[in-house]
N, C-alpha and C positions, 0 to 999 in steps of 0.2 A: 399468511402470517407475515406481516412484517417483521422487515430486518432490525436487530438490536444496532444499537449507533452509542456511539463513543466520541467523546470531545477531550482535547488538551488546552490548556492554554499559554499563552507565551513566554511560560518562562523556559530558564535558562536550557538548551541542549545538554548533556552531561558528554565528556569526551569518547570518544570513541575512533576505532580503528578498523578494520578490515582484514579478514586474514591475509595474511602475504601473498600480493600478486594481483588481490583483486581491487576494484574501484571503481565509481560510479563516472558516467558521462549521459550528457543527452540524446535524445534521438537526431540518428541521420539517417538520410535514405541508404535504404539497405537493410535495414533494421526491422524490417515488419514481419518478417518470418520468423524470425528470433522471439521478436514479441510473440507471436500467434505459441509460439514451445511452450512460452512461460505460462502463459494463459489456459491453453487448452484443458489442462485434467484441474483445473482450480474452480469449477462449476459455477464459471464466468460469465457463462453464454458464447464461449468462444469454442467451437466445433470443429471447424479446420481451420488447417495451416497456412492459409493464402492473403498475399496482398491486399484483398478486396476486404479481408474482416477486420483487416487492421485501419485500413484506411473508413471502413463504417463506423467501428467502434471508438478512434481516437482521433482522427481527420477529419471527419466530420462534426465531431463534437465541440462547437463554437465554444463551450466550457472551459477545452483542455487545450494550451497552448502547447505546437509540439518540442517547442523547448525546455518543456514541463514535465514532458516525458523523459524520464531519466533509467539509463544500464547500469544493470552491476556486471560490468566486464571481469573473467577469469584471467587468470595466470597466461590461459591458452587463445586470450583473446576473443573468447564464445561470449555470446549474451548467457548468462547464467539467471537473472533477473528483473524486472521491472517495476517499477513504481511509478504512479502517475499525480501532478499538484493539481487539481481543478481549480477554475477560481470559482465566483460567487457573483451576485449583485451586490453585496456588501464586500468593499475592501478589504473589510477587517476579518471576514472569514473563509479559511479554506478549507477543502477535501483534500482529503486522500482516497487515489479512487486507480482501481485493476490495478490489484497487486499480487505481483504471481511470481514461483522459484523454478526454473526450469527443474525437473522431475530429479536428474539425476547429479542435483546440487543442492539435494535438499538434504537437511541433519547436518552440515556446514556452520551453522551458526550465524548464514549470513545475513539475516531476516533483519532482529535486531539494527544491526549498523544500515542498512539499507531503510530501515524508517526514519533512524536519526536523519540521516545525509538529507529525506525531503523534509524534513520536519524542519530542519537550519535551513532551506531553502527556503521554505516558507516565510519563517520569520522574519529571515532577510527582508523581504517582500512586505513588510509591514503586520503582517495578519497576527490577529490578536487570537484569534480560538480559531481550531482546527476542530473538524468533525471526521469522522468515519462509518461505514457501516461495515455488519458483518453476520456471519450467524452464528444461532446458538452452537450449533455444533464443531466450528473451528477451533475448535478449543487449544491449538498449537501457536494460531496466530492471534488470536484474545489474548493471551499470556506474553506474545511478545508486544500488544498493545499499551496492556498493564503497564510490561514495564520501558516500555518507551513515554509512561506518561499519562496515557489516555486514563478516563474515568468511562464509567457506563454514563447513558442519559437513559432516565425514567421519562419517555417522551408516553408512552401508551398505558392504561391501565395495567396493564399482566407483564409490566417491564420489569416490576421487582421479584416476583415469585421465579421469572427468566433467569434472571441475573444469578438470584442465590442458587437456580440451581447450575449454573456453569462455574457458578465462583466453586462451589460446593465439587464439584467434578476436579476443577483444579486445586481442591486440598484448601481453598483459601476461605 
């Protein structure tokens, strides 16, 4: 079954903040175990914790520049999060792509402000519509999609009967 996907487009970011302490930064070496935390229980395709998955899944991938790859740093200094800006053959479109809460920072609230901070990144960057994928049954981060913005796309026949029923799951 393909994945449901979701688009924004470029307007305005709305303000946002971060709980106290934490913040986002890009990737540096060092950081790919951190990543593999965020990723692992997010049925990402990321199975272990090692170097080698990080560097297949985002080092390798001429897509994702690894400046693109951005932390949400804790209070305490841990990667708590990741998100990643893909780009595109077109300029003017970007992804959002392996986005994952380390486990035991999760119900924090930090989801949200972590999409805004690449979604400003992006725009920066020129891009006029962002796209994402996801599935039906994430129904935690659908909702922070929503309202970061995104819309569903009715790309596949059985996209709308999908849609109303996760809309329908989330009350909406």
């Amino acid at each position: 079954m393909e994945q449901l996907k979701m688009a924004r487009d470029d307007s305005m970011v709305e303000e946002f903040s971060f709980p106290e302490g934490f913040y986002m930064r890009s990737y540096t070496k060092g950081d790919e175990l951190g990543w593999c935390r965020c990723m692992i229980d997010g049925s990402l395709g990321v199975e272990e914790i090692k170097e080698e998955v990080f560097a297949e899944k985002m080092l390798k991938d001429k897509s994702v520049n690894p400046d693109n790859i951005f932390f949400l740093i804790s209070p305490e200094n841990e990667i708590a999060g990741s998100v990643t800006y893909q780009y595109t053959d077109d300029k003017a479109i970007g992804f959002i792509h392996m986005v994952g809460i380390e486990s035991r920072y999760l119900g924090r609230k930090l989801a949200l402000p972590m999409h805004l901070y690449v979604i400003k990144k992006i725009l920066d960057d020129g891009v006029k519509q962002i796209f994402l994928t996801t599935d039906d049954w994430r129904l935690p981060a659908i909702k922070v999609y929503l309202n970061a913005g995104f819309a569903p796309v009715l790309y596949q026949p059985d996209m709308e009967e999908r849609w109303n029923q996760v809309m329908a799951k989330l009350g909406g």
